[in-house]
N, C-alpha and C positions, 0 to 999 in steps of 0.2 A: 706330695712326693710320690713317684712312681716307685714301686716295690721291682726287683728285680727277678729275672727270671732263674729259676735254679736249673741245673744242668740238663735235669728230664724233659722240663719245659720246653727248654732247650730244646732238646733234641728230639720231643713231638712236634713243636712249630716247624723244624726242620725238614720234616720228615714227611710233611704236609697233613699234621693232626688237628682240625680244628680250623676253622676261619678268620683267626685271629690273623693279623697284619703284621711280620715280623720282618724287622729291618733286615737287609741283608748282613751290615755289620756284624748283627749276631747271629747270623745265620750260618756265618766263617767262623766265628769264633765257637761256636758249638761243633762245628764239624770239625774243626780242628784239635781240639779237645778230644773228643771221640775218639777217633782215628792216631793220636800219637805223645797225648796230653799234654802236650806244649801247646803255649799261648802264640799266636801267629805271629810272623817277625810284623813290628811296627811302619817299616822303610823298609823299600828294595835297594838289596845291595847294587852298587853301578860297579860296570867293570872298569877297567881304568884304561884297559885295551880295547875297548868299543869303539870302531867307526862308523862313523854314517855311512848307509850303503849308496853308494851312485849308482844311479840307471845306468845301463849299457848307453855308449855313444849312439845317435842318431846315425842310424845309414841310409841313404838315398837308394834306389834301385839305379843300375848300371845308367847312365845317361846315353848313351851308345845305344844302348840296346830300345830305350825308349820312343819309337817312330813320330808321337805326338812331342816331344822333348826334341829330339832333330829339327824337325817342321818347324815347331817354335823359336828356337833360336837362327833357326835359315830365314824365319819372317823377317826377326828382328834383326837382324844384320842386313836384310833389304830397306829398312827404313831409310830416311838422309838424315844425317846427322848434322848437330847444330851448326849453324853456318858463322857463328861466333861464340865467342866466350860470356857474351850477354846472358844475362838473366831473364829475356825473355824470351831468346833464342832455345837456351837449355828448357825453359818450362815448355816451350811446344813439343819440343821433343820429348820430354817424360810425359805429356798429354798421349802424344803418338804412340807409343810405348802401352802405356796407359789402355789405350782404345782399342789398340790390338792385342792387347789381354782382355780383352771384354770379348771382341767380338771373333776371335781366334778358334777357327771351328778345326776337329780334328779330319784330318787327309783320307783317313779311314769309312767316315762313317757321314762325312758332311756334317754334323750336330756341332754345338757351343762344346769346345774342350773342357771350357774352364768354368764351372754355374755355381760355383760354392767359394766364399771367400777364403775358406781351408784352401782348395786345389789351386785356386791361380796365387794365395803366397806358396805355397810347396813349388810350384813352377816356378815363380820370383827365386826362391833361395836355391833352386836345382841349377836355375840358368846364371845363377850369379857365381854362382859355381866355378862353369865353364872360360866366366866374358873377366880377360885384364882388368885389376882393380881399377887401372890408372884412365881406364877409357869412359869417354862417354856416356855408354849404353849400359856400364854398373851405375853410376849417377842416377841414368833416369831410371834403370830396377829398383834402385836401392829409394827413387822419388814415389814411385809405384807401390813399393813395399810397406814404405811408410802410411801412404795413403790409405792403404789395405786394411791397415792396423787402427788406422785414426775409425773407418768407418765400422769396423768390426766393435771397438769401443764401443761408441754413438750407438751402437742397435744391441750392445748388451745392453747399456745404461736406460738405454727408451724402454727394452722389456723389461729389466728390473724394475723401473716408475711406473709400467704399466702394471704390473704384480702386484706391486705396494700399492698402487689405487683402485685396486677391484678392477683392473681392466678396461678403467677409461682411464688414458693417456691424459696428463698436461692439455694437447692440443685440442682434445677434444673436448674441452669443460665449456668456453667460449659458445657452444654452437648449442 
């Protein structure tokens, strides 16, 4: 059986007397003691009018005002748009779509606008913004967007496996 501490004990381990190893639990309960001689409430009270806080809504900067955002959607409203209702018609076009978000350089400066999978979905959802749900060219954003997401996944997942294996990868065990 361990012998318990009496109040002084208490409140030298507290107080930092000694090298001995004192759980915090009692380390509250001695200072609380001290300070107003009650015993520390056991449970926090919940209020019953507590809400969860929401973040402010997401704001976009002005799309108007953004030169690379203009550019961009004047690209994409230059594409040709699917020449049927096919499904293979539609995937060339979110390919196209696709491609000129890769390789979509900013009017400013000649450089890749877009080199981070963050900035070209912020561009996807800024332009989807803009573009009729009912057309098109949201389809093949919203194809793009999705894709964006899939490969953003795929390269957490592979860094996390790589983390968890000391940094050699799945593919690399074979070699």
């Amino acid at each position: 059986m361990i012998p318990s501490l009496n109040l002084s004990a208490l409140s030298l381990a507290a107080a930092g007397g000694g090298d001995d190893i004192v759980p915090l639990q009692q380390r509250l309960l001695a200072a609380t003691q001290d300070a107003g001689g009650a015993a520390p409430p056991t449970e926090t009270p919940e209020a019953d009018d507590a809400k969860p806080v929401e973040p402010p809504p997401h704001k976009w900067p002005d799309f108007n005002a953004d030169p690379v955002a203009v550019a961009f959607l004047a690209a994409l409203r230059q594409l040709q748009p699917p020449a049927s209702d096919s499904q293979q018609d539609k995937q060339r076009y979110a390919d196209a779509v696709g491609k000129l978000l890769a390789d979509f350089k900013d009017p400013a400066t000649g450089e890749l606008a877009f080199t981070t999978l963050k900035q070209k979905n912020d561009m996807i959802q800024r332009t989807l913004e803009q573009v009729d749900a009912a057309s098109p060219l949201h389809t093949a954003l919203m194809t793009s967007l999705v894709g964006n997401i899939g490969v953003g996944g795929m390269m957490q997942q592979w860094m996390q496996e790589a983390i968890l294996s000391g940094g050699v990868p799945k593919e690399m065990e074979d070699w």
